[in-house]
MMTF fields as JSON, N, C-alpha, C and O atoms, coordinates in Angstrom:
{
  "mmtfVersion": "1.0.0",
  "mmtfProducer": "UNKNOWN",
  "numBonds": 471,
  "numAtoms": 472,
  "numGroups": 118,
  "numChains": 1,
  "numModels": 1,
  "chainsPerModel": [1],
  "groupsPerChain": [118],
  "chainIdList": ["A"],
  "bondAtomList": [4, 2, 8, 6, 12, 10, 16, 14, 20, 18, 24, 22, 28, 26, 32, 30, 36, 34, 40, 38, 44, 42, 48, 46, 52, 50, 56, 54, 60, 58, 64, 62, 68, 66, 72, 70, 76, 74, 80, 78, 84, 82, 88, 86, 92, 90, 96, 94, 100, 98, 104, 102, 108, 106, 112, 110, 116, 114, 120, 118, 124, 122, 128, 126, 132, 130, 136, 134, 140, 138, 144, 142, 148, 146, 152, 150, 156, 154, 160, 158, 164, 162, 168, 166, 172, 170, 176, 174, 180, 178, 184, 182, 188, 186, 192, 190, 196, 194, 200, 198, 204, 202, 208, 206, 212, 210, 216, 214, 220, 218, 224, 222, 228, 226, 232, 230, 236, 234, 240, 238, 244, 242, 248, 246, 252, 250, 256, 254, 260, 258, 264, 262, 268, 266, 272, 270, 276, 274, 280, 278, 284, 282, 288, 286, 292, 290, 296, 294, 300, 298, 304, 302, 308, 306, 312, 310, 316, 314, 320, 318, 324, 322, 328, 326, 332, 330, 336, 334, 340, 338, 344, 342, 348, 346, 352, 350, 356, 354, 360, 358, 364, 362, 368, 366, 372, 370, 376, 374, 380, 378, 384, 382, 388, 386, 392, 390, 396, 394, 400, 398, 404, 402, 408, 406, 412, 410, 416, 414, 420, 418, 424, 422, 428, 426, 432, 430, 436, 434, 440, 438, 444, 442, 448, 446, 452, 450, 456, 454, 460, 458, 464, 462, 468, 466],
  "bondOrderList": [1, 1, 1, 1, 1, 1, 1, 1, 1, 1, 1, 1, 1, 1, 1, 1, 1, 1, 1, 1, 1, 1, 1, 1, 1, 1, 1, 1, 1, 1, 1, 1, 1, 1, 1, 1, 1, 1, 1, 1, 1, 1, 1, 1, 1, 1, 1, 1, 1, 1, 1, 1, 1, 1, 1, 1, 1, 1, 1, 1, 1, 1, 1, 1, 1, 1, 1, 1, 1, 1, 1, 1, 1, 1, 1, 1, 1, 1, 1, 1, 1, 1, 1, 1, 1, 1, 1, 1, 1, 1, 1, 1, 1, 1, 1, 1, 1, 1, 1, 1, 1, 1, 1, 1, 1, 1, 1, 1, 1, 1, 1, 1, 1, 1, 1, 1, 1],
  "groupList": [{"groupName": "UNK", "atomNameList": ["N", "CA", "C", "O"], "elementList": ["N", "C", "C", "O"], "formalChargeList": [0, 0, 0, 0], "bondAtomList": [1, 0, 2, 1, 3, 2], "bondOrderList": [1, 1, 2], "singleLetterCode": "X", "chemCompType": "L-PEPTIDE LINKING"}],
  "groupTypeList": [0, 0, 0, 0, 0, 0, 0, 0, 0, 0, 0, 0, 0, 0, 0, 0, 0, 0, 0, 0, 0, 0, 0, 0, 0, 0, 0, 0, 0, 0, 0, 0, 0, 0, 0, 0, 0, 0, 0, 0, 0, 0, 0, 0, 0, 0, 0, 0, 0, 0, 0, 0, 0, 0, 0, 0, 0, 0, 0, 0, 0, 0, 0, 0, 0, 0, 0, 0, 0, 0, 0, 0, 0, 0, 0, 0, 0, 0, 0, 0, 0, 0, 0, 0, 0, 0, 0, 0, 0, 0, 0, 0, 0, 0, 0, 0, 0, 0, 0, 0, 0, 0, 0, 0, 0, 0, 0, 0, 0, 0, 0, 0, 0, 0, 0, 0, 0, 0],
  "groupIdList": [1, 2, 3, 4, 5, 6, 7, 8, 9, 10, 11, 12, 13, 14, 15, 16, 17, 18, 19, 20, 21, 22, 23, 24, 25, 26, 27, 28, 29, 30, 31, 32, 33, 34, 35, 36, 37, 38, 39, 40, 41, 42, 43, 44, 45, 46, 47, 48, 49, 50, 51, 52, 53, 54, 55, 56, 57, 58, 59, 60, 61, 62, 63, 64, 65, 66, 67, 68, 69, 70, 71, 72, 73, 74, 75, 76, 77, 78, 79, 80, 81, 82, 83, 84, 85, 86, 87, 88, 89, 90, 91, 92, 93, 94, 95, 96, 97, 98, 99, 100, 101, 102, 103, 104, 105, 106, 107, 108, 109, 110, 111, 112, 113, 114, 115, 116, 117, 118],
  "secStructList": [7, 6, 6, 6, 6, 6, 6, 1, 2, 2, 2, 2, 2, 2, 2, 2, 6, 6, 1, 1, 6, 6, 6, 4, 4, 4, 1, 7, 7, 7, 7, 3, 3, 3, 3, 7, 7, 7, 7, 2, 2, 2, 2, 6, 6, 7, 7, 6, 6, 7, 7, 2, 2, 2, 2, 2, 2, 2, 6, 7, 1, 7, 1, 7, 7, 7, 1, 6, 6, 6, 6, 3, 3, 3, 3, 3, 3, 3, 3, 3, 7, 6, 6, 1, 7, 7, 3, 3, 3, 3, 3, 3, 3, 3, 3, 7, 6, 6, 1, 7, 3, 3, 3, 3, 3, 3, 1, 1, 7, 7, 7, 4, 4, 4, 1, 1, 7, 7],
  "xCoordList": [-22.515, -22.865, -21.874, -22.434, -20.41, -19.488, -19.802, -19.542, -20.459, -20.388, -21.217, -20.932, -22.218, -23.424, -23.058, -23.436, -22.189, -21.804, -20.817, -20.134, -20.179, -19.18, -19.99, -19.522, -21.499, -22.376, -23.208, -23.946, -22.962, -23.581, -22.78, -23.091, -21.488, -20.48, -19.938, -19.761, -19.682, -18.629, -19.548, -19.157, -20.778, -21.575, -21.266, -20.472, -21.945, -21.66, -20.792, -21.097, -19.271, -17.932, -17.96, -17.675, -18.255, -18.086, -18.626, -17.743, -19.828, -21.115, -20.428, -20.403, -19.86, -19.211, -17.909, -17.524, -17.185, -16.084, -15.992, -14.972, -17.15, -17.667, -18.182, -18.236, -18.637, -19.085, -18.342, -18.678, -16.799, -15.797, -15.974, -16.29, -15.71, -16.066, -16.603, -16.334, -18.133, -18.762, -18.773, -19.295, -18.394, -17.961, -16.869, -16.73, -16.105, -14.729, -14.991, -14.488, -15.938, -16.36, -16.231, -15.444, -16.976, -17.301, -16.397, -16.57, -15.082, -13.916, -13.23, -13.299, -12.509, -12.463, -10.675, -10.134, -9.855, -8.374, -8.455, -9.449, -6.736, -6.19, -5.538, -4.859, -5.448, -4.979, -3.584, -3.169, -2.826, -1.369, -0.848, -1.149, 0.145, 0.936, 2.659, 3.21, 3.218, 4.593, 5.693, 5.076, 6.572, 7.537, 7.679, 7.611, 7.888, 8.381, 7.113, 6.638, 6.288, 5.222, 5.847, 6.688, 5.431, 6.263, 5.029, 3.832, 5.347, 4.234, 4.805, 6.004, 3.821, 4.213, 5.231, 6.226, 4.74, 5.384, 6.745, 7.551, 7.116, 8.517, 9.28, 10.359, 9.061, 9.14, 9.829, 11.023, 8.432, 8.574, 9.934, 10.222, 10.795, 11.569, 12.67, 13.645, 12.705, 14.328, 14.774, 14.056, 15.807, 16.578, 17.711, 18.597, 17.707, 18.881, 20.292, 20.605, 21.216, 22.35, 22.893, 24.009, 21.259, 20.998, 22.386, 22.902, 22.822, 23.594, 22.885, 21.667, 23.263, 22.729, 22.126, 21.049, 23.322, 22.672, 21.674, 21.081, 21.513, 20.622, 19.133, 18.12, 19.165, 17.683, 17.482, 16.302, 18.518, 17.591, 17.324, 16.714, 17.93, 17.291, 16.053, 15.158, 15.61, 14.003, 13.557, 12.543, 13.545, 13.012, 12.885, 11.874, 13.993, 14.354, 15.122, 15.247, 15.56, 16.432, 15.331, 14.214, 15.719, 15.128, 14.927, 15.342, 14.322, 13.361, 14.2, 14.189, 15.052, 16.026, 17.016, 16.613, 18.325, 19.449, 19.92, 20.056, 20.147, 20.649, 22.246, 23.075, 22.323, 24.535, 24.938, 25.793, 24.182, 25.205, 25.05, 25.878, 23.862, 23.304, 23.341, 22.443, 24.565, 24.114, 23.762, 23.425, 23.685, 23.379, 21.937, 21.605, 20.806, 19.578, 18.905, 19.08, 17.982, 17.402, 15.803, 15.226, 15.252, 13.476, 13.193, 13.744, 12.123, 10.691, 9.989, 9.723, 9.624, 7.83, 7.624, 8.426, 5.89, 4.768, 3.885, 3.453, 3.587, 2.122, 1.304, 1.659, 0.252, -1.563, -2.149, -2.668, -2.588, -3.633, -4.851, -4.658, -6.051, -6.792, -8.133, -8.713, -8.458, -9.322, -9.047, -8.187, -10.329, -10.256, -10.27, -10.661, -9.442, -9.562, -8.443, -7.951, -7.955, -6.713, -5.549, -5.784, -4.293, -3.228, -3.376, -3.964, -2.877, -2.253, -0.661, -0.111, -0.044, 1.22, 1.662, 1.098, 2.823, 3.294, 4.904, 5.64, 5.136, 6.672, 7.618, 7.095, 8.734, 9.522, 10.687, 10.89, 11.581, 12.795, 13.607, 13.316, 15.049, 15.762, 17.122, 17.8, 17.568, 18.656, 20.195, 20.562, 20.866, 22.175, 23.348, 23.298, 24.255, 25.619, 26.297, 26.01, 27.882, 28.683, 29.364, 29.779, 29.457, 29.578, 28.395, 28.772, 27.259, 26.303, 25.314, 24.444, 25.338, 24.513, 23.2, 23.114, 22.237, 20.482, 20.49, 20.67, 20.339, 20.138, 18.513, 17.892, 18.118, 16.314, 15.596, 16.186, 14.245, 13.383, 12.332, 11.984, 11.592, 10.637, 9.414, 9.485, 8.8, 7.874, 5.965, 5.386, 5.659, 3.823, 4.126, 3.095, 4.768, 4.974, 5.932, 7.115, 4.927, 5.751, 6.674, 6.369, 7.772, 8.897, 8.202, 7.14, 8.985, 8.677, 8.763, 9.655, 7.661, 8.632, 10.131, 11.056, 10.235, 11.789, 12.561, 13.54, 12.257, 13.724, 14.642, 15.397, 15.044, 16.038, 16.637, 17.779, 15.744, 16.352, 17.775, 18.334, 18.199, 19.407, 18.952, 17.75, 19.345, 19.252, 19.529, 19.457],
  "yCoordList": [-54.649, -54.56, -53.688, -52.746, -53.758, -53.218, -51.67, -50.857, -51.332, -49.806, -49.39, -48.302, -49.817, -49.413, -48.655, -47.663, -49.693, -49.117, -48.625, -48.524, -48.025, -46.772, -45.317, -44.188, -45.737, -44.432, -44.244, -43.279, -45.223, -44.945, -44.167, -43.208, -45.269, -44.738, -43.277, -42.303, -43.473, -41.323, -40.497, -39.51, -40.614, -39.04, -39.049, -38.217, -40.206, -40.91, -40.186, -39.406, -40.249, -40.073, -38.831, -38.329, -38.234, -36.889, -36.266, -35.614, -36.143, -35.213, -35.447, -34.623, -36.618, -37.219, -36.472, -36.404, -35.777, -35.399, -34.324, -33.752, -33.567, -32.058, -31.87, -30.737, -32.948, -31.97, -32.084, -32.374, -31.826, -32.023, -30.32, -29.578, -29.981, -28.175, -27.672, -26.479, -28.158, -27.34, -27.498, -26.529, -28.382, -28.622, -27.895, -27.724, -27.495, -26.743, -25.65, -25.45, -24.7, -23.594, -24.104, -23.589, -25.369, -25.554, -26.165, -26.502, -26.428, -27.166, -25.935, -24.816, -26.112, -24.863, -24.932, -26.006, -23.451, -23.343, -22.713, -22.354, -22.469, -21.696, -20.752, -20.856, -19.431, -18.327, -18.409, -18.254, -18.605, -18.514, -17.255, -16.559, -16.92, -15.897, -16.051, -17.003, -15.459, -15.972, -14.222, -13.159, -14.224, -13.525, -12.69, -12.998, -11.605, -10.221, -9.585, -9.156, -9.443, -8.625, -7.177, -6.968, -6.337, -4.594, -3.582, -3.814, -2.898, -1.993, -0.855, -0.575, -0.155, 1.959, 2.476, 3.155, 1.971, 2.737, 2.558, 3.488, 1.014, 0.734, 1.396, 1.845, 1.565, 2.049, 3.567, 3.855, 4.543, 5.507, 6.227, 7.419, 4.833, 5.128, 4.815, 4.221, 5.013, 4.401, 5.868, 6.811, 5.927, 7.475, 7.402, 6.563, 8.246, 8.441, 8.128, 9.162, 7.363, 7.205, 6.021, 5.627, 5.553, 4.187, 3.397, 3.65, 2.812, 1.454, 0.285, 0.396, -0.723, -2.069, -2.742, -3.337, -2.534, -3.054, -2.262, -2.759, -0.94, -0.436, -0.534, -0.555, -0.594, -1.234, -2.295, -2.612, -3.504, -4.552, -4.988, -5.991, -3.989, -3.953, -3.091, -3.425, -1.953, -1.767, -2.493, -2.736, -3.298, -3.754, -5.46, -6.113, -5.763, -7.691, -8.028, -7.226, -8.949, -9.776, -9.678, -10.188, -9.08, -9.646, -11.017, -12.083, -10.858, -11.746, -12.619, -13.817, -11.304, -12.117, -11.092, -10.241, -11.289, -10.68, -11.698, -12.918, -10.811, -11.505, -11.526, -10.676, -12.355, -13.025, -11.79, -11.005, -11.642, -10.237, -9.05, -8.161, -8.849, -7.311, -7.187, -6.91, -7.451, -6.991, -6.285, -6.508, -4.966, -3.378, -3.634, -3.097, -4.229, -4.782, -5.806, -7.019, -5.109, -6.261, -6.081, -5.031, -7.556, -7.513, -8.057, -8.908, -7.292, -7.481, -7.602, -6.72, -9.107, -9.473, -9.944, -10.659, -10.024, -10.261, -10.888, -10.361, -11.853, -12.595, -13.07, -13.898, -12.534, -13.255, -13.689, -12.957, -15.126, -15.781, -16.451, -17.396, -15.6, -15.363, -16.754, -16.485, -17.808, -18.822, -19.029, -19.555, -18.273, -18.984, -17.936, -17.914, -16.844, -15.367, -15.297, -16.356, -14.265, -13.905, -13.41, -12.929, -13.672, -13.767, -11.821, -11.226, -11.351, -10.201, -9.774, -10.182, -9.26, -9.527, -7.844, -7.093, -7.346, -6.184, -6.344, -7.244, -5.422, -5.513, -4.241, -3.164, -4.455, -2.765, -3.749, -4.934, -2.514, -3.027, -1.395, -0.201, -2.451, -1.105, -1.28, -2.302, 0.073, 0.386, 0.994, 2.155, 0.049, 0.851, 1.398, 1.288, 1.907, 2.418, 1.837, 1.297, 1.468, 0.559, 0.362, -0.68, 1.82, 1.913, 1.03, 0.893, 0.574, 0.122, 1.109, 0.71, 1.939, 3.096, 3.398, 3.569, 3.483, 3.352, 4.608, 5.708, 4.409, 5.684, 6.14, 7.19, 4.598, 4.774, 3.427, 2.356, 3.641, 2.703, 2.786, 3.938, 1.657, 1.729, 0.486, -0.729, 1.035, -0.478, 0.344, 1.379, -0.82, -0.254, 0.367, 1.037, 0.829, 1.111, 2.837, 2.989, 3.792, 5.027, 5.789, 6.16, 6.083, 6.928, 7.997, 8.457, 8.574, 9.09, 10.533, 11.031, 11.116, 13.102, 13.18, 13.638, 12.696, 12.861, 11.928, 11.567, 11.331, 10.095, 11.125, 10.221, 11.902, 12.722, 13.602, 14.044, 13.691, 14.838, 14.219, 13.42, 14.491, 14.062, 12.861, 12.602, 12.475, 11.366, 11.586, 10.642],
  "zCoordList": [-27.714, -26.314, -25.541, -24.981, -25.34, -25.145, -25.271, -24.383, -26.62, -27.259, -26.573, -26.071, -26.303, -25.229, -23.59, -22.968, -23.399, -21.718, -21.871, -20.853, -23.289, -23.012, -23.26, -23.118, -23.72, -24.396, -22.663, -22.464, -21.629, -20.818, -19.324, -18.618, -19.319, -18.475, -18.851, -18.119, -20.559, -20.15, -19.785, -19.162, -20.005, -19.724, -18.584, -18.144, -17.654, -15.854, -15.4, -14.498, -15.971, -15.863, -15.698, -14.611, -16.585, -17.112, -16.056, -15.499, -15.431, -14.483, -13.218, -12.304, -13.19, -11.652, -11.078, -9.91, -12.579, -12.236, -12.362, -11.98, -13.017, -13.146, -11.958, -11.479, -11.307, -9.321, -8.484, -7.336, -8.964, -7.953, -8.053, -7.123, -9.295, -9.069, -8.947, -9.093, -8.485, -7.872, -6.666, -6.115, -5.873, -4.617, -3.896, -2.685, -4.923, -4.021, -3.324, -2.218, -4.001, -2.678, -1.671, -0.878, -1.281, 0.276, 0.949, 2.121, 0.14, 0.563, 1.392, 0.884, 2.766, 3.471, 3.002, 2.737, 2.966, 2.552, 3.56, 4.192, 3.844, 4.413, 4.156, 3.134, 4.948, 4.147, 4.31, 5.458, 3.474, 3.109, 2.827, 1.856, 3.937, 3.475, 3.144, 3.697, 2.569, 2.149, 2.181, 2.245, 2.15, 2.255, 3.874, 5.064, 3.126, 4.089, 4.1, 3.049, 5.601, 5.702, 5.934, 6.809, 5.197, 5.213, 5.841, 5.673, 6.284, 6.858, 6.677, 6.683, 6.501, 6.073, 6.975, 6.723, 8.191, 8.932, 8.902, 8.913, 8.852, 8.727, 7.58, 7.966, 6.427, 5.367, 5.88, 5.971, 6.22, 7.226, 7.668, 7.778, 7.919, 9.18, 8.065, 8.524, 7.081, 5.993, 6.017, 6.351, 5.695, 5.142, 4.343, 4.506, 3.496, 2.5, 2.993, 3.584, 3.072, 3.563, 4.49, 4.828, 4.798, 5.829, 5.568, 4.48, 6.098, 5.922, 5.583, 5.725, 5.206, 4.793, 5.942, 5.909, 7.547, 8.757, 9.596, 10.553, 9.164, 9.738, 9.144, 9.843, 7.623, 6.724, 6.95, 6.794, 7.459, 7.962, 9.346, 9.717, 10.1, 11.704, 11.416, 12.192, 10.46, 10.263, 9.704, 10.357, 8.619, 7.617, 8.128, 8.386, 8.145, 8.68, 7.552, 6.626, 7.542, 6.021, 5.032, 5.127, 4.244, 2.612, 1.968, 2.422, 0.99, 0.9, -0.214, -0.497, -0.804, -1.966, -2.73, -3.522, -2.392, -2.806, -3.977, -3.882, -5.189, -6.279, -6.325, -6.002, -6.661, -6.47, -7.232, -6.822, -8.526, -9.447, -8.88, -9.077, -8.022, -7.485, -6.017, -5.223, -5.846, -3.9, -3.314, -2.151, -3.961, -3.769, -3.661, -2.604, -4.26, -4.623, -3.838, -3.953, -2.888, -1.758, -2.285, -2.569, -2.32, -2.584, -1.294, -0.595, -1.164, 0.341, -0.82, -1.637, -0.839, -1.155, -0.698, -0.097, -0.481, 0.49, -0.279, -1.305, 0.047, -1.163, -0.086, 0.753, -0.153, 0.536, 0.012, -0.832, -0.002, -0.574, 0.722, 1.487, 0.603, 1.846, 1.31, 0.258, 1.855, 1.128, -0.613, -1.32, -0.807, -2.256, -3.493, -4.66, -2.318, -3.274, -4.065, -4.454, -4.372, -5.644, -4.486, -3.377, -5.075, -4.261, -4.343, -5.246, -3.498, -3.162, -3.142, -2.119, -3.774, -3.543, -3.63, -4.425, -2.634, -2.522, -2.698, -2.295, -3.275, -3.362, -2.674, -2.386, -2.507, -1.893, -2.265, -2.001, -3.197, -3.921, -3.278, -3.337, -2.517, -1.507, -2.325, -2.215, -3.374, -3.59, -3.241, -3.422, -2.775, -2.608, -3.526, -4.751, -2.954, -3.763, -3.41, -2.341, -4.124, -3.405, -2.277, -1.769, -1.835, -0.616, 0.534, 1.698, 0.199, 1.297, 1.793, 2.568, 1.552, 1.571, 1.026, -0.19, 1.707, 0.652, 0.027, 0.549, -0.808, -2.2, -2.461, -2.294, -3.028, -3.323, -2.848, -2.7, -2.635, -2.533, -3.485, -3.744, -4.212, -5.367, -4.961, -4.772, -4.951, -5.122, -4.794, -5.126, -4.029, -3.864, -2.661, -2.712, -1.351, -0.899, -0.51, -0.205, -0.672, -0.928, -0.211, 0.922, -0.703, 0.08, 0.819, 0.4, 2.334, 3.166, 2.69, 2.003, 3.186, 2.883, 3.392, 2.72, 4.603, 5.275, 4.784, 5.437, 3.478, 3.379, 2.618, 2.262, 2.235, 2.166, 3.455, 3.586, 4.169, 5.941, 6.388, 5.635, 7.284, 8.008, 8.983, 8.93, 9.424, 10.298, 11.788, 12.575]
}
């Protein structure tokens, strides 16, 4: 008797807990964004020789300076908009030991004038 209402309950079980996923579409999220939002233009405005305090009066504090690499600042940006795929952009700003910006690398492209004078 027992064996009976476990051949009746798991399917039960099973269909009951399989329409939690089809339900989640209609479950409403919020779009989460996280880091350093970067824009072209700011980017734009970097130049070869910058100081450390002058890239982050354009830029803002970074997102994450590593203890061994101080020369090495990350801007990331991650969007996750409802129930879509995260978006994430990066801009990695290189100095010399002097404090001085050398290069920038990431999805975000260097200016024609980031070599000009300042």
């Amino acid at each position: 008797m027992q064996f009976k209402k476990w051949i009746i309950a798991l399917p039960l079980a099973v269909g009951l807990l399989g329409g939690c996923s089809l339900l989640e579409p209609l479950v409403y999220r919020i779009d989460i964004a996280q880091g350093n939002y970067v824009e072209q233009e700011a980017v734009d405005k970097l130049r070869f020789g910058m100081t450390k305090k002058q890239v982050q009066f354009v830029m803002g504090s970074p997102m994450l300076v590593e203890s061994g690499y101080p020369n090495t600042w990350y801007y990331i940006y991650n969007f996750t908009k409802g129930h879509n795929d995260s978006i994430q952009k990066d801009l990695v700003v290189h100095f010399d030991d002097n404090g001085n910006l050398i290069n920038i690398v990431g999805d975000f492209p260097m200016s024609d004038s980031f070599f000009e004078e300042m």
